[in-house]
N, C-alpha and C positions, 0 to 999 in steps of 0.2 A: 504494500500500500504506500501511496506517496505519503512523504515524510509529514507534511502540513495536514493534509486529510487526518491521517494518526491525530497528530498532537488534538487535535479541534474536535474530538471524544474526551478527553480527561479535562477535566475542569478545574483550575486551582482550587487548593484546598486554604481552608483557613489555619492559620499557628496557631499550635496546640497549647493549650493551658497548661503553666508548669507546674507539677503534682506540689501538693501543697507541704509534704514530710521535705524537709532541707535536704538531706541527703540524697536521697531521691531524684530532686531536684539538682543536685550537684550533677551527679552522674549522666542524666539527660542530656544537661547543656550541650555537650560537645558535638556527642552526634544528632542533635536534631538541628544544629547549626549547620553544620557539613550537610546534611540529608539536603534542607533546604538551597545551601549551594549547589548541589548538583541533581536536585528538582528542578531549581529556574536553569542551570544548564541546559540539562535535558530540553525543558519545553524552547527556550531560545533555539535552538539547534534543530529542531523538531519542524519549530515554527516561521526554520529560516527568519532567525533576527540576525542583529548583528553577533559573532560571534566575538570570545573576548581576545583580549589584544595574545597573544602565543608567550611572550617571555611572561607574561604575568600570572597567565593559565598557569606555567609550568611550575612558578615559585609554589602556588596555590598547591600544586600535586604536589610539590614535596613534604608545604607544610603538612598536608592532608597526612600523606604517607608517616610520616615522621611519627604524630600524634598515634594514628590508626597503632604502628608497630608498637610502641611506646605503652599504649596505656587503654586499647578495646579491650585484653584480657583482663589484666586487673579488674578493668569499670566492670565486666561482664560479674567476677567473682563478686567481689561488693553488694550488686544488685543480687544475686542469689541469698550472701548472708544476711540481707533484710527483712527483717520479719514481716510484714503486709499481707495483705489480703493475696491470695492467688490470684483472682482475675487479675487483680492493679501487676501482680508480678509478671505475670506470662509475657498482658499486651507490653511491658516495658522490655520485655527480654526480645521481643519479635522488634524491638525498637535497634537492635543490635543487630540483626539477622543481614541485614541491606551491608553493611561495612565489615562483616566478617568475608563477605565476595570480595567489594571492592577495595580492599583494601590491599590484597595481591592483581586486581583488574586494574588499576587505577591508569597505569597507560594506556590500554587500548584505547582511555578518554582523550587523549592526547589525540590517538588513531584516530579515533571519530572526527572529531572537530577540524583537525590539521591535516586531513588526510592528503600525501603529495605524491598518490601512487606508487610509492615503493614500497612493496611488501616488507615485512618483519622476517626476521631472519629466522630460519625452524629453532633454533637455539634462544632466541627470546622469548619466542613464546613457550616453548616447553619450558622454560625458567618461572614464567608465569604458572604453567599449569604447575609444576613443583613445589609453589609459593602458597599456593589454594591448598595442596596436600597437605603441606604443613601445617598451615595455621588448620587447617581439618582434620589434623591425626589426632588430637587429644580428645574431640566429640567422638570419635569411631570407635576408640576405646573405649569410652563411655555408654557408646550404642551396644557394643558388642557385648558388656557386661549384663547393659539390661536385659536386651533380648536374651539375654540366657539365661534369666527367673520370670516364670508364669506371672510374680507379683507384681515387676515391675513393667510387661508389655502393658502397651497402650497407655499408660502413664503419659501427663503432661509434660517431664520432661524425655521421655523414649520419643515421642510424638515430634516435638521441638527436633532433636537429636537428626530424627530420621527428613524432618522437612529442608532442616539447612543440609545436609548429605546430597540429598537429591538436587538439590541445585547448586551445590559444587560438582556433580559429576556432569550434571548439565553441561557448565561450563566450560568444565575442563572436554568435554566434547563439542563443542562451540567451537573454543580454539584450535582440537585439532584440524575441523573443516578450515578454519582459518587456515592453516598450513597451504590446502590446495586453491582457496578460494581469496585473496590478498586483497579481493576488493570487500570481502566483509569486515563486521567488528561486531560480538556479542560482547553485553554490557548487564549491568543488575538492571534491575529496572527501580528507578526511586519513585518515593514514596504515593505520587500524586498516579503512578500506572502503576503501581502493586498494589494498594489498599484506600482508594478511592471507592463511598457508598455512593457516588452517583454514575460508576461505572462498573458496579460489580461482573455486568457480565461480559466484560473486559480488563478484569485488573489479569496483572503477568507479573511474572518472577523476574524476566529476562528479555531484555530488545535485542534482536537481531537485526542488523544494518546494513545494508548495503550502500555501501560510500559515495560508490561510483552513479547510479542508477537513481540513490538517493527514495530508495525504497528501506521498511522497517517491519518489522513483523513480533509481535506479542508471544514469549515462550511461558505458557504456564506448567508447572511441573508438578505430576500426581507421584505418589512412592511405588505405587501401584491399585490401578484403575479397577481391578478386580476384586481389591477389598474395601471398597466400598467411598474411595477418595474421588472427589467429583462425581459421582453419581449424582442425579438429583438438580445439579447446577447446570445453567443451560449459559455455554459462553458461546460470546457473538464470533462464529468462523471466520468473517471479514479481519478481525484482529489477531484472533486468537488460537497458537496450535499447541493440542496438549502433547505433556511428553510424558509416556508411561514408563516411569523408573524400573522396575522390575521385568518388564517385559519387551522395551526398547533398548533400555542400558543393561540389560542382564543383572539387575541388581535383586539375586533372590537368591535364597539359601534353605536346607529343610533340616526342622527341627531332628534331633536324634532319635533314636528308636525306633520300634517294631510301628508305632502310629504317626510315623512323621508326616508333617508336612507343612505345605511350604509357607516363607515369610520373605517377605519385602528386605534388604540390607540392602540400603544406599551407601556411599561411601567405598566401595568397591574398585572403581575405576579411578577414583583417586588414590588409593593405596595402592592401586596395581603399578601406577606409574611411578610414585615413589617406589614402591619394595625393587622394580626393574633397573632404575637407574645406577649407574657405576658409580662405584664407592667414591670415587676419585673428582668426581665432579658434584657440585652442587649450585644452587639456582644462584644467578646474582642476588647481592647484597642481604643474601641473607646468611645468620650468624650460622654459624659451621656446629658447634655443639648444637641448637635448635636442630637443626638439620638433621644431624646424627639421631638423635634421641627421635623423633619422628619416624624417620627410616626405619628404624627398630621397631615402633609398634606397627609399619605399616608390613612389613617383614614377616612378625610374629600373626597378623590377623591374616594376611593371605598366605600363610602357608597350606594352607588346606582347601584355598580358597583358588578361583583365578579373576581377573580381568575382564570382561569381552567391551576395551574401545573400540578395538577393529567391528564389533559385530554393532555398535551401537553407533559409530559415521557410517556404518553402510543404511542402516535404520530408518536414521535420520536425516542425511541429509539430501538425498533426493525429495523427499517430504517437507522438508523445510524448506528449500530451496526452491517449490513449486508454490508453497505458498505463501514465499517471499513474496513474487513476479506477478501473480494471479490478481484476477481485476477484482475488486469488490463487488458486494452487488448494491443496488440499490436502496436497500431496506432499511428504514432508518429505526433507531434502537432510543428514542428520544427517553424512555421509562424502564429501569434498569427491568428483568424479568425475575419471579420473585421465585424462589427456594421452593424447589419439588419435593415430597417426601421419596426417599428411597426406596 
């Protein structure tokens, strides 16, 4: 879909009230500042405005990056240790979910905006996709635990665990299509096209872009669509193409025993790519001990486990890629459609 058509469905949102516990409110700050920086990004860019001047964008990504490496874990732990109400806890943790991506993406933003036809080298971006692993290895460990007590499946944080997984392996199969296709760039999708109520049946995890053609396409991402995720929700095709984690990215596993069967494990094709890589190399700028200690858990989780990238760009990206380019139809979507029972 053309890029202005897209934007002129999502509706700015209005700034969110800052939770009234201080701490809380500490925590927020950061990333709902950033979020908003690269919401009005996004829609400038979208909506062909002007874009920002390139040396000053660039300062912006590093302070970004800087902070992101610095101190999203930390903020992450903090908001866990506060004791509050669940609901108030969860939506704040999904307040995180956007910059645990971007925060290893953060150049392809560069890609987007500045695009001057030279591809990226396969070794930057596989540095990228490394950087996603990483900061992803400590959630998979943490999935892998749950998922392995009855008590704790389906729990709100197994749930959380399994939805950010799925859209880093997203990702990181994004960018492998990047490798052959130099005129794309997949991005997170911020806030105003992930969780806007006046576009529910258009919010996305993930913009797919095409630079060149200046076409963009809505990635919304299920763990898998058989157990009962998206069911029910009726998203507009003209935007939106879902992506079935367990049965497009091979992301499933079955439980032990004589009555196994099967579950959804996202996180897969990020640990595959970590546990694959030579010892001897590791992603730019990132710390060499981090790195190590990652590699290790993603090592110990796929042992018994495998990968299927290769089987999920083949999946994908003719599917995505068709409905990159594909005309909308006419139908206008003015009143979001309301939640079916399953």
């Amino acid at each position: 879909m053309d890029l202005r058509r897209f934007a002129e469905a999502y509706s700015p949102l209005p700034e969110k009230i800052p939770p009234s516990n201080a701490e809380r409110r500490e925590l927020l700050d950061a990333p709902r500042k950033w979020m908003r920086f690269f919401d009005e990004t996004m829609d400038d860019y979208l909506s062909d405005e002007l874009n920002p001047i390139e040396d000053a964008f660039i300062e912006q990504l590093r302070t970004y990056s800087a902070w992101n490496y610095r101190s999203l874990r930390s903020s992450v732990k903090r908001m866990h240790a506060i004791e509050d109400g669940a609901t108030q806890h969860n939506n704040a943790m999904n307040e995180f979910t956007f910059h645990h991506l971007n925060g290893p993406m953060a150049p392809l933003w560069h890609r987007a905006l500045f695009s001057d036809g030279n591809p990226f080298r396969t070794q930057y971006l596989t540095d990228i996709q490394l950087n996603l692993a990483v900061h992803a290895a400590s959630t998979m460990r943490q999935l892998v635990r749950l998922q392995s007590n009855p008590a704790t499946i389906e729990t709100q944080p197994h749930k959380q665990a399994k939805g950010l997984l799925s859209e880093v392996d997203t990702a990181v199969t994004g960018i492998e299509i990047m490798k052959t296709h130099p005129e794309l760039v997949i991005l997170p999708a911020p806030v105003r096209y992930e969780n806007n109520p006046h576009a529910i049946d258009r919010n996305v995890d993930l913009l797919l872009i095409d630079t060149e053609k200046q076409q963009v396409r809505g990635l919304q991402v299920k763990t898998d669509t058989y157990e009962g995720a998206g069911r029910g929700r009726l998203y507009n095709p003209d935007y939106v193409s879902i992506i079935d984690g367990a049965n497009e990215l091979g992301n499933s596993t079955f439980t032990p025993g004589n009555n196994a069967r099967r579950l959804s494990l996202p996180g897969q094709i990020a640990m595959g790519i970590l546990a694959e890589q030579p010892l001897k190399q590791s992603p730019a700028y990132m710390n060499r001990s981090e790195y190590m200690q990652a590699r290790q858990i993603a090592k110990e989780i796929m042992k018994t486990r495998r990968s299927y990238l290769g089987h999920a760009v083949l999946n994908l990206s003719g599917r995505l890629l068709h409905d990159l380019y594909r005309q909308p139809s006419d139908t206008q979507f003015d009143e979001a459609p309301r939640e079916k029972s399953a």
